[in-house]
N, C-alpha and C positions, 0 to 999 in steps of 0.2 A: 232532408231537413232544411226548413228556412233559415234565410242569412238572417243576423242582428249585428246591430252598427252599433258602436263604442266609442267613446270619447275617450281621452286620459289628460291631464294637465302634468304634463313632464318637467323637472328644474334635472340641469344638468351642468358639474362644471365641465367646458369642452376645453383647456386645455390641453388634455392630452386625446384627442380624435382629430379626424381629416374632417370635418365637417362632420354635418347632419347627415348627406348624402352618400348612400352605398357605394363603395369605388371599391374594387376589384381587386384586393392582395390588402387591403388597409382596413386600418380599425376604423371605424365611425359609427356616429350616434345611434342611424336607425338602423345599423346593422346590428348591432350591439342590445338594441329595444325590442327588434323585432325575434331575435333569437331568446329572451327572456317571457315576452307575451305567446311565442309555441310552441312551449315548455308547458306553459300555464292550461293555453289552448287544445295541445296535444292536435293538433293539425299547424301547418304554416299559416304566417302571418304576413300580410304587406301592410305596410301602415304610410298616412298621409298627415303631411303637414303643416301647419299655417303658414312656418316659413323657415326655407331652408337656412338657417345659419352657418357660417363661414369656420374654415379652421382657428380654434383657440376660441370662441364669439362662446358665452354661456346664455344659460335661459333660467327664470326663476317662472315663466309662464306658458313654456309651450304647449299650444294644443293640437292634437293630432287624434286620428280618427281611422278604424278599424273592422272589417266584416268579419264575422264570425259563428259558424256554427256551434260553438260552445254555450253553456247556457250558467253563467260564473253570476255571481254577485257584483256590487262595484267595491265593495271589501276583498273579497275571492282577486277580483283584477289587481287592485293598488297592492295588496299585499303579499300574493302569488309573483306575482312580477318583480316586487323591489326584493325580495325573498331569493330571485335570480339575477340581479341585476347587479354592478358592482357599486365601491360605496359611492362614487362621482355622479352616478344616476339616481334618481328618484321617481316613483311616480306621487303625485298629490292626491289626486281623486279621478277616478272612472263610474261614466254613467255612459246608461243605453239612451243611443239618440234615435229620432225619426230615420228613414234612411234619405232624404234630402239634404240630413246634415252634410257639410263637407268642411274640416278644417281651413281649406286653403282659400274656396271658392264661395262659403257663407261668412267668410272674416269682413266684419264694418271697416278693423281698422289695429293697427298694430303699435304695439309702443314700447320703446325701449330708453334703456337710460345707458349713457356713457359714465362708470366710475374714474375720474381723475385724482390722482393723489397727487397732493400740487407742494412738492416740498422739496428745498436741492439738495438732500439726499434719498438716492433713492430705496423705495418700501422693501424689507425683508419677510414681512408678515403680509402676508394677501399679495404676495408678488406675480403671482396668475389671476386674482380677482379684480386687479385694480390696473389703469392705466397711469402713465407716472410722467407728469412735467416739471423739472428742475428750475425752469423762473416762475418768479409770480406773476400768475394772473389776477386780469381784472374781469370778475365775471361781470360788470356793469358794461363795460365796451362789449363782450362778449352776447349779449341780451341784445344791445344795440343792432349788433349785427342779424343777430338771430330772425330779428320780424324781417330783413328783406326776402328771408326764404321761404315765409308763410304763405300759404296759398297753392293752386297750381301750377306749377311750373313745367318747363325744359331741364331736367338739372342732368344733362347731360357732362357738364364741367363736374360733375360727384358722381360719374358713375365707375366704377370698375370695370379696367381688360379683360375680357372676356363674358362681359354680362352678354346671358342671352335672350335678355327679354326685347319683343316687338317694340315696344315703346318709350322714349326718354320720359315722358310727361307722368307725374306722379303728383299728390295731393297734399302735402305737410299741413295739418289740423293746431297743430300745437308743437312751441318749440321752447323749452325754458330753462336757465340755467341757473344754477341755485350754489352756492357755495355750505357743507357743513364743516367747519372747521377749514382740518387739511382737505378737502375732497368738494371737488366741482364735480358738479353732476348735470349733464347735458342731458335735457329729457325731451324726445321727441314722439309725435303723433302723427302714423300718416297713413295714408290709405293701403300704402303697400312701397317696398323700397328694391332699388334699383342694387346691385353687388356693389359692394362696399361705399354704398352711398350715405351710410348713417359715419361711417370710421372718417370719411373724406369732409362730410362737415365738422366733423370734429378737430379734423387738420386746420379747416381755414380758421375755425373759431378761436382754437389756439392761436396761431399766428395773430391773429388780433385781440385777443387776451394779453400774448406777452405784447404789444405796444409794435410789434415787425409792421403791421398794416393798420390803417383807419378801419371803422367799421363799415362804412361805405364799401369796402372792397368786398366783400359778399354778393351786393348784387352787381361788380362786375365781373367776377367768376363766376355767379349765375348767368350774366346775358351773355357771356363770350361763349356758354356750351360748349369747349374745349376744356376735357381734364388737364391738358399742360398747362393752363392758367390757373388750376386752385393750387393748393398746397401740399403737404405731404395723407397721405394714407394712414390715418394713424395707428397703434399699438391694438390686436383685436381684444387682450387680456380685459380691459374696464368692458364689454359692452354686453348689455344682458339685452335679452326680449324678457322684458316683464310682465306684458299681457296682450292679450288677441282680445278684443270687442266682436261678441255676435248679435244679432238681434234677440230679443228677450226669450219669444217664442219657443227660443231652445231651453232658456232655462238651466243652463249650465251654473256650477258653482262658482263663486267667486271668490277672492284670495287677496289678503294683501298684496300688494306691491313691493316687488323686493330688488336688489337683492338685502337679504336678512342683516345685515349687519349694517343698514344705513338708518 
């Protein structure tokens, strides 16, 4: 029987997983995803995806992609699945793709948003949805800051211990910071990101939010390319992937931007 290729657009809150990636005696995402879709499948399942997120990091857009000789509906999929799945997972919508698709390898472009709850007590409600700074920020310095990192860079100063990718150089599309009320929300666009390199701009922007550094000091933790000179790594609880960009071609569904409570 021929294989067919599957999309799924997954929201998950990952507080409680070691990540997205299968690790060996531990709970996580796609371990967790993949034993609910072959169940569904009634064969195993490996699945791939746009991008791995870090322990505690949630997604209101993940997409991911799957071969299969099963011959399901994309109702049969979403609904089979979240039918196994517990209630911190979700699937959105499942559709059959070409088999060229590849979640990780056909992504234009990825985007996520940093939740800050910016208030000197800290949140009781959403205390794993949101990330939480006790001075006030200025998102205006903040924004200041933000365009010296637009563009392609080195941002080797924002990457995370243990990143194992070949390359510091990554492409930020869009960087903007928006305050609603209590909640700064750091919204980034970028080709593809480096381990905890979306958390680590978020450290430096705070620091310069609450008034510790000028906004100028962004691009010299960018040009110094040593992590010992940005700032702290910040809290993963605020950080979603909210959406993967493909080319049209595919035809995938679209969703608002979330997460759902902003």
């Amino acid at each position: 029987m021929s294989l067919c290729r599957i999309a799924l657009c997954v929201r998950y809150d990952g507080s409680g997983y070691h990540g997205w990636q299968i690790q060996k005696g531990l709970v996580t995402l796609q371990g967790t995803l993949e034993r609910a879709l072959t169940f569904v499948a009634a064969h195993p399942i490996n699945t791939v995806c746009a991008g791995r997120t870090d322990a505690g990091v949630h997604a209101s857009g993940q997409v991911i992609h799957f071969d299969t000789e099963a011959l399901r509906s994309g109702h049969a999929w979403t609904f089979g699945a979240n039918s196994n799945l517990p209630g911190d997972i979700s699937v959105v919508w499942a559709k059959e793709v070409s088999r060229d698709f590849h979640a990780r390898f056909s992504a234009k472009a990825r985007r996520y948003r940093y939740v800050l709850y910016n208030h000197d007590v800290r949140p009781a409600i959403l205390r794993n949805a949101v990330g939480w700074w006790y001075r006030e920020l200025d998102e205006e310095r903040m924004q200041q800051a933000a365009h010296y990192l637009i563009g392609e860079h080195d941002f080797s100063s924002f990457r995370g211990a243990g990143c194992q990718s070949h390359s510091p150089f990554r492409e930020i599309i869009q960087l903007e910071i928006r305050r609603v009320r209590h909640m700064v929300i750091i919204e980034v666009l970028g080709n593809a990101f480096l381990l905890h390199m979306v958390r680590n701009i978020a450290g430096v922007l705070v620091a310069i939010g609450s008034g510790d550094r000028p906004p100028e000091w962004a691009k010299e933790v960018l040009d110094a390319r040593d992590r010992t000179q940005a700032g702290i790594t910040i809290s993963p609880a605020g950080l979603y992937l909210v959406d993967v960009e493909y080319p049209g071609t595919f035809e995938l569904p679209r969703i608002p931007l979330g997460p759902f409570f902003l």
